[in-house]
C-alpha positions in Angstrom: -9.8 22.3 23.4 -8.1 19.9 25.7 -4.4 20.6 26.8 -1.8 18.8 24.8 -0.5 17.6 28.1 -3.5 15.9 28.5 -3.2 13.4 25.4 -0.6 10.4 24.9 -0.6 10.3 20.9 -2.0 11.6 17.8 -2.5 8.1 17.1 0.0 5.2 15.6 2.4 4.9 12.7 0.7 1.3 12.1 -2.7 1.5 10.7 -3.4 -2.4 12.3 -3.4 -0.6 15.6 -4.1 2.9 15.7 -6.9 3.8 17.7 -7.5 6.7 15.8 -7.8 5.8 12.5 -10.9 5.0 11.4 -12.4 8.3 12.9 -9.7 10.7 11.5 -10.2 9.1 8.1 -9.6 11.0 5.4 -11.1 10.6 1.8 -8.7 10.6 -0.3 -9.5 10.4 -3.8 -7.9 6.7 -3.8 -10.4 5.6 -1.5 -13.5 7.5 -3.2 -12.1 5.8 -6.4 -12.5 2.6 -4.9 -15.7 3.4 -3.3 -17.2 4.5 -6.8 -15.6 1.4 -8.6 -13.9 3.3 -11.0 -10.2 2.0 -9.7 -9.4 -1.2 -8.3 -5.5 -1.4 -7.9 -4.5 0.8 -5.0 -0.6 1.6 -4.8 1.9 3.9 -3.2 4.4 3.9 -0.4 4.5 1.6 2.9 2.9 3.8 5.1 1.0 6.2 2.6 -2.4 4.9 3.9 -2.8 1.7 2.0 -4.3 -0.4 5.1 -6.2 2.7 6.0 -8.4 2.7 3.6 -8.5 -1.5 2.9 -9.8 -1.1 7.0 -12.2 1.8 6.2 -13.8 -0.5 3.7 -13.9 -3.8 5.4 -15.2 -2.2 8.6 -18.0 0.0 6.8 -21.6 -1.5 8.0 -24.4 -0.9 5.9 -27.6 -2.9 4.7 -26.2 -2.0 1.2 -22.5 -2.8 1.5 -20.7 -5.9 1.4 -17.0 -6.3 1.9 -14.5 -9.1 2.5 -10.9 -9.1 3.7 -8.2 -11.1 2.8 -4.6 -10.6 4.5 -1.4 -12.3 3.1 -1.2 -14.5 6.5 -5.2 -16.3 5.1 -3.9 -17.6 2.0 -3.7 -21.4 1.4 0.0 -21.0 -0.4 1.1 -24.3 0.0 -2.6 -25.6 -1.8 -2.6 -22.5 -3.6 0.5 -23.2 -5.6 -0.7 -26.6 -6.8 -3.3 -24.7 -8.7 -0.6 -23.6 -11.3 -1.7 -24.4 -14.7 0.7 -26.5 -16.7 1.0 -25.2 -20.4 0.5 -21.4 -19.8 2.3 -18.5 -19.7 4.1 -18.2 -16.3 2.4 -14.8 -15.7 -0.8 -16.3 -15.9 -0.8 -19.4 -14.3 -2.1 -18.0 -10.9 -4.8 -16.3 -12.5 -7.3 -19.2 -12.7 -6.8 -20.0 -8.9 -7.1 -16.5 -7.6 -10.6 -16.4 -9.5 -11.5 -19.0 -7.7 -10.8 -17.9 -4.1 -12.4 -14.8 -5.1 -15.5 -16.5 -6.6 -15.6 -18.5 -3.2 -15.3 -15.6 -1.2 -18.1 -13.5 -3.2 -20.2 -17.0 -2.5 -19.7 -16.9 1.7 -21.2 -13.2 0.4 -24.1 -14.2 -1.4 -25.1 -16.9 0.9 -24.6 -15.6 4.1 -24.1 -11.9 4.6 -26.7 -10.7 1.9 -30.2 -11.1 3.6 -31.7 -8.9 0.0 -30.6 -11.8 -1.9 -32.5 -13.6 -3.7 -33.8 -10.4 -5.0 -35.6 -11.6 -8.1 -36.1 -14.9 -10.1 -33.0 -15.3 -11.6 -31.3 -14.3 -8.7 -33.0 -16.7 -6.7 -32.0 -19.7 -9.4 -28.8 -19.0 -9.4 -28.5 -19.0 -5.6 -29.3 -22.2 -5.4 -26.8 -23.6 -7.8 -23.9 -21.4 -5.9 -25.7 -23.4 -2.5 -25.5 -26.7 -4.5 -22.0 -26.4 -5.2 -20.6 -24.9 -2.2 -22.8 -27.2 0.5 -22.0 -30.8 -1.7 -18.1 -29.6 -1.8 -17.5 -28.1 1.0 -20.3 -29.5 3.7 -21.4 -25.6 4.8 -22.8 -22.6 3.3 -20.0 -20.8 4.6 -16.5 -22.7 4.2 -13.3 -21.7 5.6 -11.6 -20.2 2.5 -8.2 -21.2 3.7 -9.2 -24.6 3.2 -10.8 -24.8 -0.3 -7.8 -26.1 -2.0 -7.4 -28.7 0.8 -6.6 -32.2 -0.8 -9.2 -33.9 1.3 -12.0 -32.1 -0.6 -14.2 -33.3 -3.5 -15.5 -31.1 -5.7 -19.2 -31.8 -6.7 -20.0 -30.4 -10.2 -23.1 -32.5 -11.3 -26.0 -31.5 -12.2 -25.6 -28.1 -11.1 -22.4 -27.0 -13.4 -22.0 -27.7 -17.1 -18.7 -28.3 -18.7 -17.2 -30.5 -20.8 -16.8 -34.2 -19.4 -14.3 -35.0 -21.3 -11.5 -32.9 -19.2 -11.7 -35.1 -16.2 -9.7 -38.0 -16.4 -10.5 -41.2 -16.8 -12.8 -43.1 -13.9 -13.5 -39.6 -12.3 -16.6 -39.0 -11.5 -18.6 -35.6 -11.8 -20.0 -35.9 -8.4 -16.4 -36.5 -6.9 -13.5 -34.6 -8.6 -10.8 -34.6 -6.1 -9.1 -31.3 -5.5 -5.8 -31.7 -7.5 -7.8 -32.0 -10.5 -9.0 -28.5 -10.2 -6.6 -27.1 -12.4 -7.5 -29.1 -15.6 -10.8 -28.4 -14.7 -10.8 -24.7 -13.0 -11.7 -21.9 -16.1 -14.8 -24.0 -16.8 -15.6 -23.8 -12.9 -15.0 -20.3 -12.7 -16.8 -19.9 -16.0 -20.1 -21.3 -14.3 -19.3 -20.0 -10.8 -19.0 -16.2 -12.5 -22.4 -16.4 -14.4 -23.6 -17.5 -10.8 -22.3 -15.1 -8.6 -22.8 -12.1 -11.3 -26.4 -13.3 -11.8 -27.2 -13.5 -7.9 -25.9 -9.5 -6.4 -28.1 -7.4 -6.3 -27.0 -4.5 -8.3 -28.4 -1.8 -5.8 -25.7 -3.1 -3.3 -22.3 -2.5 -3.5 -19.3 -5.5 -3.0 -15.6 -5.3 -2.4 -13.5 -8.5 -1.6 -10.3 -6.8 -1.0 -6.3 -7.9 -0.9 -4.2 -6.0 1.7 -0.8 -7.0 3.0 1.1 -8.5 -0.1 4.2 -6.9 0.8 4.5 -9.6 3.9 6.0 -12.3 2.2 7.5 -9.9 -0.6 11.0 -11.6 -2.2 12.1 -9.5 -5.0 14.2 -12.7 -6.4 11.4 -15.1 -6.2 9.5 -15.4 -10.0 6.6 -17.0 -8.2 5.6 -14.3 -5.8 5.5 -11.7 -8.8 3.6 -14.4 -10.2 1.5 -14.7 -8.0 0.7 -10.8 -7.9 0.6 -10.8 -11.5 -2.1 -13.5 -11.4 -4.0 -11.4 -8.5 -4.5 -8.4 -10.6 -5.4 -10.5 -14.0 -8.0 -11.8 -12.4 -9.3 -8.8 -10.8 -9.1 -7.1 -13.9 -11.2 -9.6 -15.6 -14.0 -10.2 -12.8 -14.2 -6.5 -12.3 -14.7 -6.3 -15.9 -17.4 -9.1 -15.8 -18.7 -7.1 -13.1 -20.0 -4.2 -15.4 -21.0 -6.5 -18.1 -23.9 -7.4 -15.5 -24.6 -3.8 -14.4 -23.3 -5.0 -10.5 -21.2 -3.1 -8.3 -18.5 -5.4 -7.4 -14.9 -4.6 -6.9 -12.1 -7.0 -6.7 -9.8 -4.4 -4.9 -5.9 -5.0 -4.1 -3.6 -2.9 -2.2 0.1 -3.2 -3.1 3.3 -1.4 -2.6 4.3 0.8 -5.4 8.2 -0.4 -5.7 7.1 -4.0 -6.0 3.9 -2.7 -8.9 6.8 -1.0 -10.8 8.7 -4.6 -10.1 6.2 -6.6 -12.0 6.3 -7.1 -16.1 3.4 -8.3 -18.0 1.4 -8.2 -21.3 -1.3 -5.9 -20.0 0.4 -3.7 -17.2 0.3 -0.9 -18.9 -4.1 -0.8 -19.2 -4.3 -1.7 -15.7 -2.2 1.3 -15.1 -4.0 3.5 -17.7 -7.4 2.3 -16.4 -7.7 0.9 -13.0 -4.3 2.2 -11.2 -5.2 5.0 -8.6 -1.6 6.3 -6.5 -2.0 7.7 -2.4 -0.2 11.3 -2.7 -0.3 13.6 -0.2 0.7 17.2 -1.0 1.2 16.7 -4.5 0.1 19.0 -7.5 -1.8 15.7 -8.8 -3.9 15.3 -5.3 -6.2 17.3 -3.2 -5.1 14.9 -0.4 -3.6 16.8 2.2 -1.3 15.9 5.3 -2.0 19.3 7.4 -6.1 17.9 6.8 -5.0 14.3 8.1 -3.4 15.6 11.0 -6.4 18.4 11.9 -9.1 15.5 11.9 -6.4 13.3 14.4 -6.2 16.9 16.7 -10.4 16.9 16.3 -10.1 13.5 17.8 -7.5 13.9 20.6 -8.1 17.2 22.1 -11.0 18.4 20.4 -13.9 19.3 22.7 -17.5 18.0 21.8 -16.0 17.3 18.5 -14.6 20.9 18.0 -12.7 21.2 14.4 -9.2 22.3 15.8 -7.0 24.0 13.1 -2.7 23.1 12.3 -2.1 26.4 13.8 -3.8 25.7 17.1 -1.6 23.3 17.3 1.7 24.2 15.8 2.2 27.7 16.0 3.3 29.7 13.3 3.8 32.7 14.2 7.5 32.1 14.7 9.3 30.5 11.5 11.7 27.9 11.5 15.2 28.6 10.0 15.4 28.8 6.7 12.2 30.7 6.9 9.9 28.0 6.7 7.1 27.1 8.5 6.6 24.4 10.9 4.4 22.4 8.3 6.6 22.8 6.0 9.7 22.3 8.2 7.8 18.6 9.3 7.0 17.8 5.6 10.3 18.2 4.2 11.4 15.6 6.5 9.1 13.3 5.8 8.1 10.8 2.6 5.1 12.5 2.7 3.2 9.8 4.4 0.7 9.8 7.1 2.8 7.9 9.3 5.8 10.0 9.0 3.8 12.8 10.1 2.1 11.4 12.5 5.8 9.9 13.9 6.9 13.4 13.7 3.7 14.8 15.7 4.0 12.6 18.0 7.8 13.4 18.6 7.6 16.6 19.0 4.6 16.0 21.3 7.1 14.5 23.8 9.4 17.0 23.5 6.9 19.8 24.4 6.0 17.8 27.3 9.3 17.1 28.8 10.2 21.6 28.1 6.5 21.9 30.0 8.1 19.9 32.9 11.1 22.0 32.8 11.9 24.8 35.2 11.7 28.2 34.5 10.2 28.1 30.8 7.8 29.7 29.2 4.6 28.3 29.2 2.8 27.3 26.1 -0.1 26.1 24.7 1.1 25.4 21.0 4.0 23.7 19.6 7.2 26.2 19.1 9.9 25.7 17.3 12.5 24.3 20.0 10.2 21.9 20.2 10.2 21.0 16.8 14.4 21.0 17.4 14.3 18.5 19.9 12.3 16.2 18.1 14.3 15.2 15.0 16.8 12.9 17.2 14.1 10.4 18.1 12.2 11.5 14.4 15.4 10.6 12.8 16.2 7.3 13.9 12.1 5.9 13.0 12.8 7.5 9.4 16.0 5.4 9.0 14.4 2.2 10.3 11.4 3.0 7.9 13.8 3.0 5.0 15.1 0.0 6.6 12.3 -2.6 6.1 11.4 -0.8 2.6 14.9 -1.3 0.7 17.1 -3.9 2.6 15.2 -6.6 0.2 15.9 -5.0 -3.0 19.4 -3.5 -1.9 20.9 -5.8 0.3 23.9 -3.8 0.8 22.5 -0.3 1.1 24.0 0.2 4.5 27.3 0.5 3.1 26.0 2.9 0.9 24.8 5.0 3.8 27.8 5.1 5.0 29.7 6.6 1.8 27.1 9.5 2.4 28.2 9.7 6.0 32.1 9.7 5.2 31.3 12.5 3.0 29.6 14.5 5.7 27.5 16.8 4.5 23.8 16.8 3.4 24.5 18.5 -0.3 27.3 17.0 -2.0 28.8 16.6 -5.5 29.5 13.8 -7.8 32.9 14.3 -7.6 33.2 13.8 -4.2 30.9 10.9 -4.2 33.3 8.9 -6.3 36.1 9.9 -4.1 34.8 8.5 -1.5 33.8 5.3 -3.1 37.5 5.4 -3.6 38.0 5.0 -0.6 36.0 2.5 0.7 35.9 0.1 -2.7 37.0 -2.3 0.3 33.6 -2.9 1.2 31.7 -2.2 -1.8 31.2 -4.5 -4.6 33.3 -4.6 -7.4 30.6 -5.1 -9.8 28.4 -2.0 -9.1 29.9 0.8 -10.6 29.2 4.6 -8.6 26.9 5.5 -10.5 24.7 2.7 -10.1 24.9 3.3 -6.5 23.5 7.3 -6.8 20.7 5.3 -8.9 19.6 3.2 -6.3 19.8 5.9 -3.7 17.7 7.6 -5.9 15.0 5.2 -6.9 14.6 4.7 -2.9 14.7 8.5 -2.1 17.3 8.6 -0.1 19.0 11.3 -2.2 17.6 13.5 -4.6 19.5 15.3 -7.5 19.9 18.9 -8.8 17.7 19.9 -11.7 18.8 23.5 -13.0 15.8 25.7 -13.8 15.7 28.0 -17.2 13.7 29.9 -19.0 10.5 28.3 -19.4 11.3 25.6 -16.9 10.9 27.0 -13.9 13.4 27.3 -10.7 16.2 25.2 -10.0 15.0 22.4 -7.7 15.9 18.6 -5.7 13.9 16.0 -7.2 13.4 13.4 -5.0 11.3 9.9 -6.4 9.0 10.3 -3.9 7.3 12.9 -4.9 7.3 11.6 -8.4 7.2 7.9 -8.6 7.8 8.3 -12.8 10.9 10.1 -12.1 13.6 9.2 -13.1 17.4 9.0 -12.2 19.3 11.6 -13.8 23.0 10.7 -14.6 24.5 14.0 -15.9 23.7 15.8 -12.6 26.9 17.1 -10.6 25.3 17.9 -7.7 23.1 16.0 -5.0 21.4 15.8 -1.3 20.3 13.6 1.2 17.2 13.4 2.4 16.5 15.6 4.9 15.2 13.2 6.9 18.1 11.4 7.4 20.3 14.6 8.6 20.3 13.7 12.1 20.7 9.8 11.8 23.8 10.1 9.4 24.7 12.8 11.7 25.2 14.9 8.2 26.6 18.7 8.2 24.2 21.3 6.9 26.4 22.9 4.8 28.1 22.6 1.3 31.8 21.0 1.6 33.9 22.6 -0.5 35.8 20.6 -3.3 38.8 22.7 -3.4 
């Protein structure tokens, strides 16, 4: 085992560059979901490992596994919204269009990434008509997808689809439908392209085209980005669907943000949900996932020698407890949304803060993590956790920074409702007159930055904080006298730990 001098990180709070990530993976039971095609929405928190595993399976190489990546920055938007069917529900008029980038995309697949294919007869006849199609069209086997909705193209659908002629307009030909007639045209398209691509895999292989980064041009007031996603998951649902009718494993696969999932109203949300919605936890009673098991494979990785399994305790050690008699783990955890990157932020804190005691004179020498450590890292800890909740709510709450700072005129880290109230008395000068307190505890809630007091009872179990992020169906509860901030947030709002007294 290496000294923990010797190492700069345990790795990065951003999966897009953390060197680390893809050989401290850990299989979660999201990602083997996935894997298996048994779930194909992805959800939970920014940060809970989302982009993790979308990388673990676009990076995967194997003569039997095919993937695809699409990030919000490759979409043709501006082409993309033309595609909106006129005389549909809003909902679903993005749904046609997605299919179609995804059928395109499983084509660039089939045509040049798959050397199996053909793999029989039919597959073989059926390749060709996807070649047909995609080389009279587009000019190449393998088109840019960012430009298939480009108003230059010409879509050639004669002799190699059939549909009904009497949807293109007058003087149109077959051989030449320009692009903005797609939409009159596009469910017959897809209908042939489907039976095409479904026809062609081979169904000992496995295919993902996967959707990662939606949350980048999220706008919780905008009806056309939750249409959009909306769209995105209809049609996923019904290729995926398609997909088994055929006996093929292929995955339409999309990674989103759980606040803006639980943002989104449609007909069918509640079967994808039922059926095809699988939620990163970590720590929970509903996973086996495990934080402490994240972090030992990133310690296997950094100081490990000749791939040595190095345990938490190694590590941290806990021998000594942390006030309140907790362990370290434990101590970390409670500060954190349980996500790997809060961990791994915290790790990586307290790293530099057993470094800089190390360099110190006259201290005792050690090879683990000890609790001052631990101390000194929540300053620097502390601020990350505030920024994190900083890009996650300042979209949907605007103002939640003068909320923040009702909790810090209170003062304390447990507080009551009566004293919340008061001091929304006080400062009604900067709060909105149209949001009553109580909405305000709610939205604190629903974001986690407080948690209330549930009593226990007979047959209940013990008196408890509940905090949303440990259970996303949670929800607010009104007649509760008695809250408390986040513990992460202790040392940014530069809260006391004690109870203030209301008399």
């Amino acid at each position: 085992m290496k000294s923990l001098e010797s190492i700069l990180s345990f790795g990065s709070v951003d999966a897009d560059n953390d060197e680390y990530l893809l050989q401290s993976f850990e299989d979660h039971e999201a990602y083997l979901n996935v894997l298996e095609h048994r779930k194909f929405l992805v959800s939970g928190r920014k940060g809970s490992g989302k982009t993790a595993i979308y990388k673990k399976i676009i990076t995967t190489k194997s003569p039997d596994f095919f993937t695809f990546g699409h990030t919000f920055s490759d979409y043709p938007w501006h082409y993309h919204d033309k595609q909106a069917k006129i005389g549909v529900p809003d909902y679903d008029k993005y749904t046609h269009s997605w299919k179609y980038l995804i059928l395109l995309t499983s084509a660039k697949i089939v045509l040049n990434q798959d050397h199996s294919l053909p793999y029989d007869d039919t597959s073989l006849e059926y390749m060709s008509k996807i070649e047909n199609f995609v080389v009279d069209s587009y000019g190449t086997r393998d088109p840019d997808i960012t430009q298939i909705f480009s108003p230059s193209k010409h879509l050639k659908l004669k002799p190699t689809m059939n549909f009904d002629l009497g949807l293109l307009k007058a003087g149109i030909s077959p051989d030449r439908v320009p692009i903005t007639e797609l939409p009159v045209i596009v469910s017959e398209v897809n209908r042939n392209l489907t039976q095409y691509i479904m026809s062609s895999l081979n169904p000992e292989n496995n295919y993902f085209i996967c959707f990662d980064q939606l949350d980048l041009g999220f706008d919780p007031n905008s009806p056309d980005y939750k249409y959009r996603l909306i769209g995105l998951l209809l049609a996923a649902r019904d290729l995926n669907l398609k997909a088994k009718e055929f006996g093929k494993k292929f995955s339409v696969t999309v990674f989103l943000r759980d606040d803006i999932y639980e943002m989104l109203q449609f007909e069918d949300k509640n079967k994808i949900t039922e059926n095809f919605y699988t939620l990163i936890e970590w720590d929970t009673s509903r996973t086996r996932g495990s934080l402490k098991s994240l972090m030992e494979k990133r310690f296997k990785a950094t100081i490990g020698e000749l791939h040595e399994d190095i345990r938490w305790d190694q590590v941290f050690d806990e021998t000594q407890e942390m006030t309140g008699h907790l362990t370290k783990y434990r101590f970390i955890t409670d500060r954190t949304f349980l996500r790997p990157r809060d961990i791994i932020k915290f790790s990586n804190a307290v790293l530099e803060s057993y470094k800089h005691r190390m360099q110190s004179e006259n201290v005792d020498k050690t090879t683990r993590f000890i609790n001052q450590d631990l101390h000194d890292a929540r300053d620097e800890y502390g601020r990350y956790f505030q920024r994190e909740i900083d890009d996650e709510i300042h979209k949907h709450i605007p103002l939640y920074k003068k909320y923040l700072e009702i909790l810090k005129g209170i003062g304390v880290y447990r507080f009551t409702k009566e004293q919340f109230l008061a001091e929304c008395k006080n400062r009604a000068s900067i709060l909105p007159d149209t949001i009553s307190p109580i909405y305000l505890l709610k939205d604190l809630f629903d974001f986690s930055i407080i948690g209330y007091y549930k009593r226990g009872g007979k047959g209940f179990g013990g008196s408890e904080y509940v905090f949303k992020f440990k259970d996303p169906q949670q929800e607010f509860d009104e007649s509760s006298d008695t809250f408390q901030v986040h513990l992460g947030l202790i040392d940014a709002l530069s809260l006391k730990r004690y109870e203030k007294s209301t008399k």
